[in-house]
N, C-alpha and C positions, 0 to 999 in steps of 0.2 A: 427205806428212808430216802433214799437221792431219786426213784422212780420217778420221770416227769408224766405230766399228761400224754395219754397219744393223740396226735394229733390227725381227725377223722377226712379226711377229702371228701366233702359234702357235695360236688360238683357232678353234674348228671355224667353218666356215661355215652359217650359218641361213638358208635361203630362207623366203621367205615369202611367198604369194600375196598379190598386188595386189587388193584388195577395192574393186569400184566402186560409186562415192558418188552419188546423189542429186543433180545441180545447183541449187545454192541461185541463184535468180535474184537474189537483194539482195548475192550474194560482190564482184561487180566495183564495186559501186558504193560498199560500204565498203572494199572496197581501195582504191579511186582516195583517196576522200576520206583515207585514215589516210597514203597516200603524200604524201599534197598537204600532210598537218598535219606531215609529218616534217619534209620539204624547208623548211617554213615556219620549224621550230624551228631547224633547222640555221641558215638565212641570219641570222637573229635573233643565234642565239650567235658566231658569225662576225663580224656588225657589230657587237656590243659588246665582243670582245674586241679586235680592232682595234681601235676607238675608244678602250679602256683602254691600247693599246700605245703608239699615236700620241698619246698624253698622257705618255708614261713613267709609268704609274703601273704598268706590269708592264716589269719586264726579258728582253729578247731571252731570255739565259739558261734563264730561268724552263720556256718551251714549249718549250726545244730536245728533242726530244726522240728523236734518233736521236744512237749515233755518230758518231766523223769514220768514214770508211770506213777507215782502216788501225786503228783500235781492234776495230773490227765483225770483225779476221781472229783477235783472240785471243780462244783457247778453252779450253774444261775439257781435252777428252781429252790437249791437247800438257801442260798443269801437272801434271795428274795423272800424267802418264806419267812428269815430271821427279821429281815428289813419290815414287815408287814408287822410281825409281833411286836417290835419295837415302836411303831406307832403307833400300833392299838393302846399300846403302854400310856404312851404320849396322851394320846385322849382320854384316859382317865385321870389327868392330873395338866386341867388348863391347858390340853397342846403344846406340852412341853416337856422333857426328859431333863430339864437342868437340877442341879443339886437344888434340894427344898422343894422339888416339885417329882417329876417321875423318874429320874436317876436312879434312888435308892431298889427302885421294882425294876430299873433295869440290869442293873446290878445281881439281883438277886434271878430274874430270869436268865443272865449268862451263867449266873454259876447252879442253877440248876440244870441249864444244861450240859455242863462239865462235869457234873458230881457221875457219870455215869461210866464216864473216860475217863477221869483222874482222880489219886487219892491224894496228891498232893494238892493241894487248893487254899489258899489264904487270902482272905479279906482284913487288908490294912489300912485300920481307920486310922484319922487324923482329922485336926480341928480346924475351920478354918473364922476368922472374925473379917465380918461384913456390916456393911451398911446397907439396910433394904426402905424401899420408900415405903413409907405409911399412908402417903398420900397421896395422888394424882399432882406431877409438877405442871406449874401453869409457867409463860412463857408471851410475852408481849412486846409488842415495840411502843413507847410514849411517845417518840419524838422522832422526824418533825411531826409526824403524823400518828395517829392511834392505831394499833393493829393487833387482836388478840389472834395467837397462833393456836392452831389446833394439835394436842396431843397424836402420837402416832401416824399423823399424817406430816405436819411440817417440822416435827421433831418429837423425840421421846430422850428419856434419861438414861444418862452414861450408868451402867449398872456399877455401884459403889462408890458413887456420888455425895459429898456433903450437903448439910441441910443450909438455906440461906434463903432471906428474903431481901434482894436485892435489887437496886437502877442506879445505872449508871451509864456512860457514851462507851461504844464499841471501839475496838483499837482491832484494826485489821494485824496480824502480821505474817507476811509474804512467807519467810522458811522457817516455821517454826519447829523445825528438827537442830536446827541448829541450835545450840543455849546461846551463842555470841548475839545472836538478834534478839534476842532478848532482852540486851542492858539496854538501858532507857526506857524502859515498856514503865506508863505511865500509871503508877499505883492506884486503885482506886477504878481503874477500867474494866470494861468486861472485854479479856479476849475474845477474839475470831481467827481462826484458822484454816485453811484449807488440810487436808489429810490427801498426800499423795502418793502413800506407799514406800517414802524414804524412810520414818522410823514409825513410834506405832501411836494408837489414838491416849495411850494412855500416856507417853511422853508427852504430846502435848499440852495433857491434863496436865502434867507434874510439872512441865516448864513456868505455865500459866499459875499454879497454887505458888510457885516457888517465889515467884516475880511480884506479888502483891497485886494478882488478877479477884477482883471479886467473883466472878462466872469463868466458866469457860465456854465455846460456842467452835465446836469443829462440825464440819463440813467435806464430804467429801468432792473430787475435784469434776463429777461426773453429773454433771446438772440432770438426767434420767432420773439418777439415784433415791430411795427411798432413805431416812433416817437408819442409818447403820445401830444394829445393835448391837454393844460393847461395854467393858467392863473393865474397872482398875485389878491391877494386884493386891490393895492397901485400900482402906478405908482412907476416905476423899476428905476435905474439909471445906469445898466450896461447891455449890451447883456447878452442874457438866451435862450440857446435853447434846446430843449429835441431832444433827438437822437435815432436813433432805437435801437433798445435790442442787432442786430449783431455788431454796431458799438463801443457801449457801452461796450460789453463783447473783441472785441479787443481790444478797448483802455485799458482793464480790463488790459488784458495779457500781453502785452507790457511794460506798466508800472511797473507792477508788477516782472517782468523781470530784471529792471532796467533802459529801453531804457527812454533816453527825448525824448518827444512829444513837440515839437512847433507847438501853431496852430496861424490862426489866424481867429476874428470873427468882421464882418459889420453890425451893424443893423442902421435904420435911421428911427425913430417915430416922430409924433407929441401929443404934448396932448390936450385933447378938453374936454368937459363937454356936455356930452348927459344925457338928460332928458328921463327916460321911466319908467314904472308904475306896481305897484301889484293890481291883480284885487282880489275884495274879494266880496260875494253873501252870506248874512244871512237870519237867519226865522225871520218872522215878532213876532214870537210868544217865549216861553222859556225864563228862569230865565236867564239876561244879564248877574247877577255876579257866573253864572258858566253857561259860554261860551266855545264851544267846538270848537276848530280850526282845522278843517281837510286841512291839507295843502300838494303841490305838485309845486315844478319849474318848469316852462311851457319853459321857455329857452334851447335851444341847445349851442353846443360848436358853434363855425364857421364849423367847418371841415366838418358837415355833419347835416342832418335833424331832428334828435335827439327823433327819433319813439320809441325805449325804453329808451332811457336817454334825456327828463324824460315825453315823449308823451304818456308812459304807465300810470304812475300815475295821469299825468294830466287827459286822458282819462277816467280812473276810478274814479277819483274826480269827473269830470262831469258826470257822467252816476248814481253815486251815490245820487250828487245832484238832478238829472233831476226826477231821480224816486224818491227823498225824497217828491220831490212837487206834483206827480202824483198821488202818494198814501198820501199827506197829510197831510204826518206823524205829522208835527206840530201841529194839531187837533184831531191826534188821539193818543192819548199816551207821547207826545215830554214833557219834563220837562225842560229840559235846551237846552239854544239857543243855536243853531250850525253857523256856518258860515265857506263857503268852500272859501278857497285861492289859488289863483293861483301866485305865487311871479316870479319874474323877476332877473335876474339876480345871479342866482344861483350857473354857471359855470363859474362869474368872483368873486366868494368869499360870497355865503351866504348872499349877497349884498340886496335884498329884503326883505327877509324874517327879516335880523338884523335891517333893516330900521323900520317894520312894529312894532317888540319889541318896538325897542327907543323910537320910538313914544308912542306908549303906557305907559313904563318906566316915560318919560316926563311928559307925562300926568296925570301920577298916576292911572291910570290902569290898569296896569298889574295883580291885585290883582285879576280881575273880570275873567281872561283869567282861566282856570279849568283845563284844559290838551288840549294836541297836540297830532294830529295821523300823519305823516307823510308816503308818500308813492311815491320813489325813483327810478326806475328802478323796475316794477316789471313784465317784464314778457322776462325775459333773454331766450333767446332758448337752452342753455345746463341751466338749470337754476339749485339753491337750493334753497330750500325753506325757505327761513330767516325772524326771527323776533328779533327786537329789543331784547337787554337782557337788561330789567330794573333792574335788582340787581347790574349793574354794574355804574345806578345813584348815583348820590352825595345822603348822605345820608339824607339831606332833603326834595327828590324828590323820594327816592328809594320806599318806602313800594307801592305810589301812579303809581309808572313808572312799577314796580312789578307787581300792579293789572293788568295796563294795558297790560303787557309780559301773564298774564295768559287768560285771554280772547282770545286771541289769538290760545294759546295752546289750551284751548277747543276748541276750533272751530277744530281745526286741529286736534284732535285725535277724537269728533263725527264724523269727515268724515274718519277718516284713513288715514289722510294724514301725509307726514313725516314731520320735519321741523326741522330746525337748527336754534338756539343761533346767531343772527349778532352783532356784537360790536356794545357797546351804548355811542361813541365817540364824538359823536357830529357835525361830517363832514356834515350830512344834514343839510336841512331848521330847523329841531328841534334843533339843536344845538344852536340859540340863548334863544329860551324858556326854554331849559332848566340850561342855563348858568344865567338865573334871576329867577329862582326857579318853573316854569313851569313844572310839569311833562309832560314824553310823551312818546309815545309808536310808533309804524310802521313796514314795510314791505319793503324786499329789496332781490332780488332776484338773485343778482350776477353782476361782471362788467368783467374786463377783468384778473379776478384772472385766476389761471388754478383747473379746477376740479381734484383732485385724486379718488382715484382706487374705496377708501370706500363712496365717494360719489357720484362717481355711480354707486353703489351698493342700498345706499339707496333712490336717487333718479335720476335714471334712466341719459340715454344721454350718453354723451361721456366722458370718462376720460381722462386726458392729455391736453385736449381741454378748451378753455375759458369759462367760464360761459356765456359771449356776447363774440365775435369775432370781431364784428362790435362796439364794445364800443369805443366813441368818432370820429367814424368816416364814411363816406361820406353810408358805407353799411347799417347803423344803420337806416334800410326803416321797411319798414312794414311787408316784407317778415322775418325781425329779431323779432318776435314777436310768442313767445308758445301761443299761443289763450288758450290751457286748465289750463294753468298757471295763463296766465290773467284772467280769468275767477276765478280759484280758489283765488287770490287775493284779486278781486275785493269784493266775495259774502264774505269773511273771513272781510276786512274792513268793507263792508256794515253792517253786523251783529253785531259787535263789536263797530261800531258807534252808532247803535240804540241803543244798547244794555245800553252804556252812555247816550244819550241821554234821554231814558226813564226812568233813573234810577232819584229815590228819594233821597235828601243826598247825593248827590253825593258825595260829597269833604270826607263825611265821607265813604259812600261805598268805597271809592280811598285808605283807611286807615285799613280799617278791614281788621284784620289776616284772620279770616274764605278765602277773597275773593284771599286766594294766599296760597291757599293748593295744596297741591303736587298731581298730578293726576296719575294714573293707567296706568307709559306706560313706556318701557325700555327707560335708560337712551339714550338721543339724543347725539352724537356728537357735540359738540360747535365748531364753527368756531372761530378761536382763531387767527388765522393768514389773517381773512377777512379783504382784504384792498378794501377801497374805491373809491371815483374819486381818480386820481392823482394828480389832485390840492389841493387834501386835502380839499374838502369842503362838501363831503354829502359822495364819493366815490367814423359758421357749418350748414352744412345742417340741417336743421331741419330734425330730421329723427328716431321720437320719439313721441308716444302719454304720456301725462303727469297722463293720467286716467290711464294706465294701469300702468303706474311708480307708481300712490297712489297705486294701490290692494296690488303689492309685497306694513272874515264885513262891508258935510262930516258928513252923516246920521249912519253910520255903527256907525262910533267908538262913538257917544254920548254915546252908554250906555256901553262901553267896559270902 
């Protein structure tokens, strides 16, 4: 199953006659000597850094620098091979895997690939009510001038959008994350927005229905930018469309000017209530009431087939899984139950995954759930290397979300690898578990922010350039995936699962000061301005090796 290709060296054969040299009589004796000065350097650096260990002033951590061996069996070829099937999916269903489109088959292709490794398996449906367009939304400026805008190119529809046919003058407003700039927003206007990563596109939408906006009109702050594809929580009650970053940064300047903008905006939805499911695959084995949720949204946007948002994580959730059962792990070492999730409905608002809580919530369960590892986008091709910052949990989740931020860091500095701080906001799947006291920890590797100068410095690719290019849309295939990224990812998860997993006491291991000591490595840049989707709910040529960038759980829930 995991066999890669071999890989043939096609290259002619060069003989080359052996040309005999001269015996230098002084060669043995500066070899002996430069052997003697090595061995002498080695013993040196040896006894001081032992002598640094046995002081603690370096952590075990720090020099681990091999996998556990059951991390060491996952590979590129088995993800890539999932990440391929997952878009063949895609193309049978409009180039898309979102719920109502090719979700449901991919669903059903993950859990036929589990049915062979796991008896425990449940697919938990839940209903969700939306708004979908019936019609092609049109989109025009009257005034001062005539301009009809073209779909999908200078904007497309906020998905779960109200229906309206509407004109009215545009009202810029500068922060509109704030609600206080809100008052005075003159009724009867069509908001305009910038989205800049402070809160999320759907807040804005809400701010704007709240205020007496007929439209709403966001923008993102990146005049490059393509019309962002996104989507409310809640069926909408007025047109919402996002626009490209050139239109938006016009509309910027104009207004800004003092020109009135009339536009006017058509949408025409209906609403319906589709049924679709999270699939979830536990051990038969491990302590129930500290259950470890490795979770990933398996859902694409509409726009596109959604191979790193979020067919990477999903892909590495399954490949994790697949080799947890291979090798056993539950018989050989496993303390606490694991159970790996695949949620649905991600990219219309966390919709799964907050279902999967409630439920639990309801049931008075939640208690048993131990932590979350979430894993979101992880193998961006201008990528960084991001991990959750658990200090920035609530502080009845921090010490435990903490632990899980350092596990992480070890693993990344035994291998060398670089890694940046990602905001611990809550926009992913984790963001219900830990909005009910849940800790959790995970991986996210970039969307459509723009990389600067010092990050790619420290970790390689392009500067200037998006971390995905293809985030949220139709290019987001397979060829948008760093394989040596995924790969680092995946074996950084896999390690950090076991790791909980086998641990004893957990809940108390989660809480010990010792396990969130400062490790041995110059301070990392925090990504402090990482924005997520643009819905606000989790978050180039590939022309770059990432190796060479590191040198520089309705059976499930009874016991939940």
């Amino acid at each position: 199953r995991r066999e890669p290709k071999m890989m043939v060296d096609s290259r002619p054969y060069i003989h080359t006659e052996k040309t005999e040299e001269p015996e230098n009589p002084k060669a043995g004796a500066v070899s002996a000597f430069l052997l003697g000065l090595l061995i002498l350097l080695v013993f040196i650096g040896l006894v001081t850094f032992g002598m640094l260990y046995a002081f603690d002033i370096v952590d075990e951590g720090w020099y681990d620098d091999s996998d556990v061996p059951f991390a060491q069996n996952v590979n590129t070829a088995a993800m890539m091979g999932t990440l391929q099937d997952l878009f063949n999916i895609a193309q049978q269903y409009n180039g898309s895997r979102a719920v109502k489109l090719g979700y449901n088959a991919s669903l059903e292709y993950v859990k036929g690939r589990l049915e062979g490794y796991y008896t425990d398996i449940t697919v938990q449906p839940f209903e969700i009510k939306e708004n979908t367009d019936i019609e092609e939304s049109k989109f025009s400026q009257t005034a001062p001038e005539e301009i009809t805008y073209t779909y999908n190119t200078d904007f497309i529809s906020i998905l779960n959008q109200g229906s309206g046919d509407v004109t009215g003058p545009v009202f810029f407003i500068g922060k509109p994350c704030d609600a206080t700039n809100w008052q005075g927003f003159p009724v009867g206007h069509v908001a305009f927005a910038l989205w800049t990563g402070e809160c999320r596109f759907r807040d804005i939408y809400g701010n704007a229905q709240t205020n007496g906006a007929i439209g709403a009109l966001i923008a993102t702050d990146d005049p490059s930018s393509a019309p962002v594809s996104t989507g409310l929580r809640a069926p909408g009650t007025i047109p919402g469309f996002s626009l490209s970053g050139s239109l938006g940064s016009l509309f910027q300047s104009e207004l800004e000017a003092g020109t009135i903008l009339t536009v006017s905006l058509y949408s025409k939805v209906e609403t319906s209530v589709t049924t679709t499911s999270n699939l979830i695959a536990c051990t038969d084995k491990g302590l129930p009431d500290s259950t470890i949720i490795i979770g990933s949204h398996l859902d694409s946007v509409p726009a596109g087939p959604g191979i790193n948002d979020n067919g990477s994580g999903s892909a590495v959730n399954l490949e994790i899984a697949i080799e947890w059962a291979l090798q056993d792990i539950q018989n050989n070492g496993q303390v606490n139950r694991v159970c790996f999730a695949w949620w649905a409905a991600e990219e219309m608002g966390l919709l799964g995954s907050t279902f999967f809580v409630n439920d639990l919530v309801a049931n008075k369960r939640i208690g048993n759930i131990a932590l979350n590892i979430n894993m979101d986008m992880v193998g961006s091709p201008n990528a960084f290397l991001g991990i959750y910052n658990g200090s920035e949990a609530e502080i009845g989740i921090r010490p435990q979300s903490e632990t899980i931020t350092h596990l992480f860091i070890n693993y990344f500095n035994g291998k060398g690898l670089p890694y940046a701080y990602t905001s611990f906001d809550g926009r992913s799947d984790y963001g219900p578990f830990i909005a009910n006291g849940v800790p959790a920890g995970g991986l996210f590797t970039g969307a459509e922010e723009i990389k600067n100068t010092a990050e790619r410095t420290e970790f390689g690719g392009m500067a200037n350039a998006a971390y995905d290019p293809c985030y949220h849309q139709y290019c987001d295939t397979v060829n948008n995936i760093d394989q040596q990224v995924l790969l680092d990812m995946a074996r950084s998860c896999a390690t950090v699962a076991y790791k909980l997993a086998t641990q004893e006491n957990l809940r108390t291991f989660l809480i010990d000061d010792d396990n969130r000591k400062a490790e041995i490595k110059p301070v990392v840049r925090s990504v402090q301005d990482h924005r997520l989707a643009e819905d606000g709910y989790r978050h180039i040529v590939h022309s770059r090796s990432h190796s060479e960038t590191a040198k520089s759980l309705d059976k499930t829930f009874k016991d939940l």
